[in-house]
N, C-alpha and C positions, 0 to 999 in steps of 0.2 A: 507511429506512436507506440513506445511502448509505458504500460502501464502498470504496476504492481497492483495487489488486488487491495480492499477495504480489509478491516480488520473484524470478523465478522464469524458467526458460525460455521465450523467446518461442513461441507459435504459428504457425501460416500461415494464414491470412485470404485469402479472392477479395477484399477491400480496399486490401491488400498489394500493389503490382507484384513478380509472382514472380522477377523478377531484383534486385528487393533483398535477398534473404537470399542467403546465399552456398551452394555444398554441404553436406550435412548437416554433412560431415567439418568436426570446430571449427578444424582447422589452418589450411582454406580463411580464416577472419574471420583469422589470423596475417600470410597472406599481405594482405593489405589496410594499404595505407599509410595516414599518419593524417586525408589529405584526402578518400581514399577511403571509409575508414568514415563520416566528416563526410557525404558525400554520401549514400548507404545510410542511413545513420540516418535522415537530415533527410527523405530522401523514405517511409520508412517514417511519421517521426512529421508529414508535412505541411507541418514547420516548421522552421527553422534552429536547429539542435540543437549546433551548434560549442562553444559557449562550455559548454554545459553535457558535454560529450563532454572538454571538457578540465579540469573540475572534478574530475570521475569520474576521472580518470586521474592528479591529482595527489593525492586521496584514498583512494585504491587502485592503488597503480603496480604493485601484482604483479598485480592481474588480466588474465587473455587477452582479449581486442578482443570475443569473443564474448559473454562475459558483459558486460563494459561496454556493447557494444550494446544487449544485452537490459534491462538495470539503465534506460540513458537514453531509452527509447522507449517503457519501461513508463511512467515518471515521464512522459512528454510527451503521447501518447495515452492513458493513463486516469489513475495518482495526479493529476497534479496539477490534473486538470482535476474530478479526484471530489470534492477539498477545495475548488476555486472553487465549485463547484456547491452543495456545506453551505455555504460560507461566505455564498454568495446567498441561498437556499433561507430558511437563520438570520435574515437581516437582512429577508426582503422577505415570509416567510407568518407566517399567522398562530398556527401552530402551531408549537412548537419544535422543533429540526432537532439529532442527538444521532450525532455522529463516533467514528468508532473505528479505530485499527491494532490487528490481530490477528498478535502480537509471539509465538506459540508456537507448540506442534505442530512439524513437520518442514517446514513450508513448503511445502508441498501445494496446488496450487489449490481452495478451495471447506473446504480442512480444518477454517475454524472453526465452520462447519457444527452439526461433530461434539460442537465444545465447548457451543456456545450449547445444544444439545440433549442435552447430558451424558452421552452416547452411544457413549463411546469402547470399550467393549468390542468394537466389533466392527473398530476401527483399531489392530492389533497394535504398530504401529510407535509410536503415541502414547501405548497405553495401558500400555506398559513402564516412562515414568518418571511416578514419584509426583507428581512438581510441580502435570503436569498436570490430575490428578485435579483438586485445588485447583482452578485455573482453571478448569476448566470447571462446577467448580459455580459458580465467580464470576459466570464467564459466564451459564449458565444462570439464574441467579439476578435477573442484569441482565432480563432479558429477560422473565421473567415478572413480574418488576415492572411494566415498562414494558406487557405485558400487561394487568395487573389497574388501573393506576395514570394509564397515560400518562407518567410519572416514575419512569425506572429509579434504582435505586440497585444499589452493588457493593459487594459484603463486604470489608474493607477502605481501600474510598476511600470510601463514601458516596454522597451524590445526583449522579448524574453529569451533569455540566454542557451546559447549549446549547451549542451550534458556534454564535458570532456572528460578523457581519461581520469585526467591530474583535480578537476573539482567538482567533478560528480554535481553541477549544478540542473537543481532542481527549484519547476514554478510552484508554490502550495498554493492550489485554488481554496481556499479558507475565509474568514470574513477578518482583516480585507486580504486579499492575493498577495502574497511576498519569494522572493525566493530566496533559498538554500542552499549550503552547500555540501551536498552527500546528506542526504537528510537522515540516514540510518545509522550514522557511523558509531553512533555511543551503545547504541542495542546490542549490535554485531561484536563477538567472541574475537579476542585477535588468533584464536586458534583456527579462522579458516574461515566461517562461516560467512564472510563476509565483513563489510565496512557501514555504522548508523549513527546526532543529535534527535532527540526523539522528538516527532510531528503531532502522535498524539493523532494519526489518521494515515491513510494510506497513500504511496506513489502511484505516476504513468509516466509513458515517451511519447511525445509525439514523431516520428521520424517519417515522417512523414503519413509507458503500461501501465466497490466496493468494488469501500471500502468499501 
């Protein structure tokens, strides 16, 4: 499985030049002008991150520099590079390659974990709304299919489809479960950065990739 991550606060990584993130304080990313965060980003994600740094900002102009930061650097250093990688994976082996955005829970890193293994009693915070419950038997459900079968299916949507080359389909575990097709393609720069319709939550593969 591959999974992209939740959309969520960044990390710090010995990968990271530690003077790319600013002081913890978030006011510190306010004070950053808009060339400046361009810079910061781009050397966080490797790559010239401008054009997508200004997508983010016209589709969310109230957010702070900080979470914008974080939102474009995730998508650049791992989403978008987790659905090139199904989208390869689907087209070039010979086993099928099986995507997913885990669209619930609280946006936790690692929380759908919880759901796939229908688990949630001991996650206070998720197991408060009913929704959930649902979904994570979805989930779980998917999973030991794909366990006993090789071919998950999910309650509600059915056989859940390859991630190929050509439609990047993707399952959103969300309330209720649907899928997609290239679920990033509208976010992603056509200058390189990749292909995103926005989910509004994060991707995974199963192939046997928190938000």
């Amino acid at each position: 499985m591959v999974r992209p991550p939740r959309e969520r606060p960044g990390h710090s990584s010995s990968r990271w030049p530690a003077s790319a993130w600013p002081k913890a304080d978030p006011a510190a990313w306010e004070e950053l002008g808009d060339a400046e965060l361009a810079d910061r980003c781009s050397r966080i994600a490797r790559r010239d991150v401008t054009e997508l740094i200004a997508r983010y900002r016209r589709k969310r102009p109230r957010d702070p520099a900080r979470r914008i930061a974080v939102a474009v650097t995730t998508d650049a250093l791992y989403r978008f590079p987790a659905i090139d990688l199904a989208a390869a994976r689907g087209t070039a082996a010979a086993a099928p390659t099986y995507a997913y955005v885990f669209a619930g829970g609280t946006g936790s890193h690692g929380e759908d974990v919880l759901f796939f293994f229908d688990n949630l009693q001991h996650a206070a915070l998720v197991s408060l709304h009913p929704a959930n419950s649902v979904l994570a038997q979805a989930a779980s459900t998917a999973w030991i299919s794909f366990c006993h079968t090789g071919e998950p299916e999910v309650p509600g949507v059915g056989p859940w489809p390859a991630c190929t080359g050509a439609g990047r389909e993707t399952l959103l575990f969300g309330h209720p479960p649907r899928v997609a097709a290239d679920p990033f393609a509208a976010r992603r720069p056509p200058s390189g950065l990749g292909r995103e319709q926005d989910t509004g939550s994060d991707p995974g593969c199963v192939s046997g990739s928190s938000g």
